[in-house]
VEXDREN-2710 file (C-alpha; in Angstrom, 1 decimal):
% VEXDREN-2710
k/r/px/py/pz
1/UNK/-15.3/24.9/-18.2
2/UNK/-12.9/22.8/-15.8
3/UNK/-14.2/19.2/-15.4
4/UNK/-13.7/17.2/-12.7
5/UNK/-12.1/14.6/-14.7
6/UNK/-9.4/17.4/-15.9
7/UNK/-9.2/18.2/-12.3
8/UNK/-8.1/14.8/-10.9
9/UNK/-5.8/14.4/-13.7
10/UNK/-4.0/17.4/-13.3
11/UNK/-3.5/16.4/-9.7
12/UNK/-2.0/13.1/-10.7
13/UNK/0.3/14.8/-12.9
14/UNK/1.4/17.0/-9.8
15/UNK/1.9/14.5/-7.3
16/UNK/3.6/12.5/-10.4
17/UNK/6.0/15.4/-10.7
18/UNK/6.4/16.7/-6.7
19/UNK/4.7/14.0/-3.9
20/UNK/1.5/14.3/-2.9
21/UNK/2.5/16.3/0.3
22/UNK/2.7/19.0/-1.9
23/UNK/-0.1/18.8/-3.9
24/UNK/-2.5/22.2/-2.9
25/UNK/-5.4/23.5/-4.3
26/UNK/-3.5/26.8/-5.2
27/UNK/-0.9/24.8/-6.8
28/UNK/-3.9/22.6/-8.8
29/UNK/-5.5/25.8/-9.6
30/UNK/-2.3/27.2/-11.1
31/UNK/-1.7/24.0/-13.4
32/UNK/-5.1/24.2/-14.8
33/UNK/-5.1/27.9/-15.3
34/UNK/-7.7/28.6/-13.3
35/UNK/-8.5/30.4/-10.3
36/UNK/-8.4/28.8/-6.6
37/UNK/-12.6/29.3/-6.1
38/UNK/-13.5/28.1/-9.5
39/UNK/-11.7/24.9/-8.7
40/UNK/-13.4/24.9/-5.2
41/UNK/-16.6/23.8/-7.0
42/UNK/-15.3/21.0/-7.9
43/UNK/-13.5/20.0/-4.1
44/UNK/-13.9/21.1/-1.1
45/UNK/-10.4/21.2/0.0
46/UNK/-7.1/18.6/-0.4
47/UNK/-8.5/16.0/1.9
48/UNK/-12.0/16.0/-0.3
49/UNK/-9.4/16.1/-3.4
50/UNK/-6.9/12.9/-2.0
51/UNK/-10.2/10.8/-1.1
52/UNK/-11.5/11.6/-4.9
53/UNK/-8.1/10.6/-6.9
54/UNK/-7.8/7.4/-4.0
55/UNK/-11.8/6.2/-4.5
56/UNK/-10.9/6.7/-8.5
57/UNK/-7.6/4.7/-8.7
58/UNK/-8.6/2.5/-6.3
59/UNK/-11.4/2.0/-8.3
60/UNK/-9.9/1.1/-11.8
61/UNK/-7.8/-1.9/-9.9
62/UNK/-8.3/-5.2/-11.8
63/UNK/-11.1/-7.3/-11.0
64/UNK/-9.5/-11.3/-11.4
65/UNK/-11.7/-14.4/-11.2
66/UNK/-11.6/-15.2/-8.1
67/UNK/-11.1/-19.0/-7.1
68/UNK/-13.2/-21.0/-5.1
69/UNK/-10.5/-22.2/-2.1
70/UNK/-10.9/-19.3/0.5
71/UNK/-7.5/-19.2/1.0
72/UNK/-6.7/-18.5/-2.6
73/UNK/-8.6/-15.6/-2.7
74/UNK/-7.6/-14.0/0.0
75/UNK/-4.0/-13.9/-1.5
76/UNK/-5.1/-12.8/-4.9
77/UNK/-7.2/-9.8/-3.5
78/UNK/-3.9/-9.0/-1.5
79/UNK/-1.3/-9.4/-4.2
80/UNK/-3.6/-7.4/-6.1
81/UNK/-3.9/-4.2/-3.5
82/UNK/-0.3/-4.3/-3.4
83/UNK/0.5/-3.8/-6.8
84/UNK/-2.1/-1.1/-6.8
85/UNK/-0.1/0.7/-4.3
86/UNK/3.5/-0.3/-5.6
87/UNK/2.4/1.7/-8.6
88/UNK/1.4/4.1/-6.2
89/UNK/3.0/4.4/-3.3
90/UNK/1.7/7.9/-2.0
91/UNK/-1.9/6.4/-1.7
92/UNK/-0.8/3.9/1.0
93/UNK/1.2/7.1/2.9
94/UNK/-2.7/8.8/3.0
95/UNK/-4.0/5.7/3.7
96/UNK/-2.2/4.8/6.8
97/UNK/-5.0/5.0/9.5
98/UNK/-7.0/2.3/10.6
99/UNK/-10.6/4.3/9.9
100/UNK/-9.6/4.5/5.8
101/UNK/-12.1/2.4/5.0
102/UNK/-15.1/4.5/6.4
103/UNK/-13.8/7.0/3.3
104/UNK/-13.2/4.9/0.6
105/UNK/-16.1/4.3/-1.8
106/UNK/-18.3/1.0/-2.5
107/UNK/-16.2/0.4/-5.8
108/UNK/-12.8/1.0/-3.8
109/UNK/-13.4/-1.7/-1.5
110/UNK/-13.6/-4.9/-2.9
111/UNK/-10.4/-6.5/-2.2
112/UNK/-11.1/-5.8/1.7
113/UNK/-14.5/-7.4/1.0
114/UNK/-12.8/-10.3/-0.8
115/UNK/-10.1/-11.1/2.1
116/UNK/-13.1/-10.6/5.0
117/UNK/-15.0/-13.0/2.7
118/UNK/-11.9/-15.6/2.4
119/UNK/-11.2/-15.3/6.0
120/UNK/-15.1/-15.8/6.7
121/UNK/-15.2/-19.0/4.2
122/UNK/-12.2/-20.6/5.6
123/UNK/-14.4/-20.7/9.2
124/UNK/-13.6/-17.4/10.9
125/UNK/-15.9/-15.6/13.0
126/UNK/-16.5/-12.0/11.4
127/UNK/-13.9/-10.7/14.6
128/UNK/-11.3/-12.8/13.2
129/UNK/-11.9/-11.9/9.4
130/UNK/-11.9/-8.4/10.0
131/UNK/-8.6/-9.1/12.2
132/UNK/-7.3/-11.1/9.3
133/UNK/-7.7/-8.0/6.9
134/UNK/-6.2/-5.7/9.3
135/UNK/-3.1/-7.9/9.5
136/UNK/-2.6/-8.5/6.1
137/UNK/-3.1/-4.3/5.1
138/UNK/-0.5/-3.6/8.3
139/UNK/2.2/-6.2/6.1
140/UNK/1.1/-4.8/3.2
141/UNK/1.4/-1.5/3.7
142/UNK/4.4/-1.3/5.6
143/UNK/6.3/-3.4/2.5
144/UNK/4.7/-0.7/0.2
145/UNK/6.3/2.3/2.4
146/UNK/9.5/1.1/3.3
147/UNK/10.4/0.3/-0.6
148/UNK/8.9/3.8/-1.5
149/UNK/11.0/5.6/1.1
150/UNK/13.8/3.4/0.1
151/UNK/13.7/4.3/-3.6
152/UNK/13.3/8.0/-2.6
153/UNK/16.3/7.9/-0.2
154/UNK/18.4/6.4/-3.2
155/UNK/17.3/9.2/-5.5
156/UNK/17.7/12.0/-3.4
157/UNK/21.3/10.6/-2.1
158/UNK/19.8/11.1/1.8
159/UNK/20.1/6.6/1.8
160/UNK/21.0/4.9/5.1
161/UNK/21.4/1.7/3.7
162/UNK/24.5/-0.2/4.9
163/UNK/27.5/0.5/2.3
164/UNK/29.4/-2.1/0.6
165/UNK/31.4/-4.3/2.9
166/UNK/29.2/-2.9/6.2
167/UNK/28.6/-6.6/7.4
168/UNK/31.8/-8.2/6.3
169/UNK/33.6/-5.5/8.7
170/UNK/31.8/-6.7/11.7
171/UNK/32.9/-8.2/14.9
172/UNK/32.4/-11.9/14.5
173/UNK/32.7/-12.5/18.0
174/UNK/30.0/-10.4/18.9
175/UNK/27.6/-10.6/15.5
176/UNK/28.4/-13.9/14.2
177/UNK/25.6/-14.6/12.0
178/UNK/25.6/-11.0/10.2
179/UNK/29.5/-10.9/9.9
180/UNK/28.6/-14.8/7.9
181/UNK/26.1/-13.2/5.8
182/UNK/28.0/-10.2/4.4
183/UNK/27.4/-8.4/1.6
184/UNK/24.5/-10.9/0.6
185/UNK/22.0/-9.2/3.0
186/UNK/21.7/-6.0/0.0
187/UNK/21.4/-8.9/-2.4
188/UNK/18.7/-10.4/0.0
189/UNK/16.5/-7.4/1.1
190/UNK/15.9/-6.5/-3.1
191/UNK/14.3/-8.9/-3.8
192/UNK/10.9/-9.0/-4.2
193/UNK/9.2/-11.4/-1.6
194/UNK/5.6/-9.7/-1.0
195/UNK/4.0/-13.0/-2.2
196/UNK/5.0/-15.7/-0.3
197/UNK/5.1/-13.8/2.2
198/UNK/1.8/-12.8/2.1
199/UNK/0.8/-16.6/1.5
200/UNK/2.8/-17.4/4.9
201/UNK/1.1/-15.1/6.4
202/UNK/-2.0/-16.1/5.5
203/UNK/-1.4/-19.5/6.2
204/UNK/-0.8/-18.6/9.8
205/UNK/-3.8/-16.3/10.3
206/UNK/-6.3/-18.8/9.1
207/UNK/-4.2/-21.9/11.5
208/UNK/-4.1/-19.3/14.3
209/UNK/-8.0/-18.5/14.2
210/UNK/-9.0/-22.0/13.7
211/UNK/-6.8/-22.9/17.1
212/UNK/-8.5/-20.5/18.5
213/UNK/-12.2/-22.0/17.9
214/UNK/-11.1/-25.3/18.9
END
């Protein structure tokens, strides 16, 4: 007998190996050994599949103490979806709809129920906190995908990133402030800035909902 835990690792192990848009149940089937109807008692079909491995690895993300300052936490429950999906990018790829949330389980949700509950704590009205969330998951998200896409790009040689030299050889005339900062825009753009970021971001959220109750 196939369990489901067997099941949801072998599909881990495929998308691991090929990307999840390749991930079938034939193909699941055929790593387990199995047949395609004994592994439909398990799913229903790949959506049913994706939602399981997303609810379970969402799931196992780190619980930290949360602080008292609102603010605090909302950072904290962000910084800690984002490393979630920066170990797995794919999951952000399937979760790129606003109506995720109405699939994810109880135990997957916590960090949106931590930011709502920030946002709510540092006076929002529960309009604004959700709007809060759904800010903060747009930045997040879209830092996740382009650095994922980037990576891949790099492997697979298909990159579009500018080439050595690309800014220096502009027209200063017409691009002076790209031409001046050359070569250190590559040097720039690595970096990993998803943290301050966020906590500017945050910062202006919270100053731009309290304006707006005053």
């Amino acid at each position: 007998m196939t369990s489901r835990s067997e099941v949801l690792a072998a599909a881990r192990r495929l998308i691991d190996r090929h990307g999840w848009e390749k991930l079938t149940i034939r193909r699941l089937a055929a790593e387990l050994g199995i047949g395609p109807t004994t592994l439909y008692h398990h799913v229903r079909d790949r959506e049913d599949l994706l939602l399981l491995l997303l609810n379970e690895y969402a799931g196992q993300i780190p619980r930290p103490h949360l602080p008292d300052d609102p603010r605090a936490r909302i950072v904290l429950a962000a910084v800690a979806l984002h490393d979630a999906l920066a170990a797995w990018p794919w999951a952000a790829e399937v979760l790129t709809t606003d109506g995720f949330i109405a699939v994810m389980g109880e135990p997957a949700l916590w960090t949106v129920e931590t930011m709502v509950d920030g946002a709510t704590r540092a006076g929002c009205t529960p309009e604004q906190a959700v709007e809060v969330f759904r800010s903060i998951w747009y930045f997040t998200v879209g830092e996740i995908l382009v650095r994922a896409h980037s990576a891949r790009a790099r492997r697979d040689g298909t990159s579009h990133a500018p080439e050595r030299g690309f800014f220096s050889a502009l027209d200063a005339a017409q691009l002076p402030r790209l031409k001046a900062i050359g070569d250190t825009w590559a040097v720039v753009a690595a970096r990993d800035t998803y943290r301050p970021g966020v906590e500017a971001f945050v910062d202006g959220l919270l100053a731009q909902a309290s304006a707006a109750l005053s």
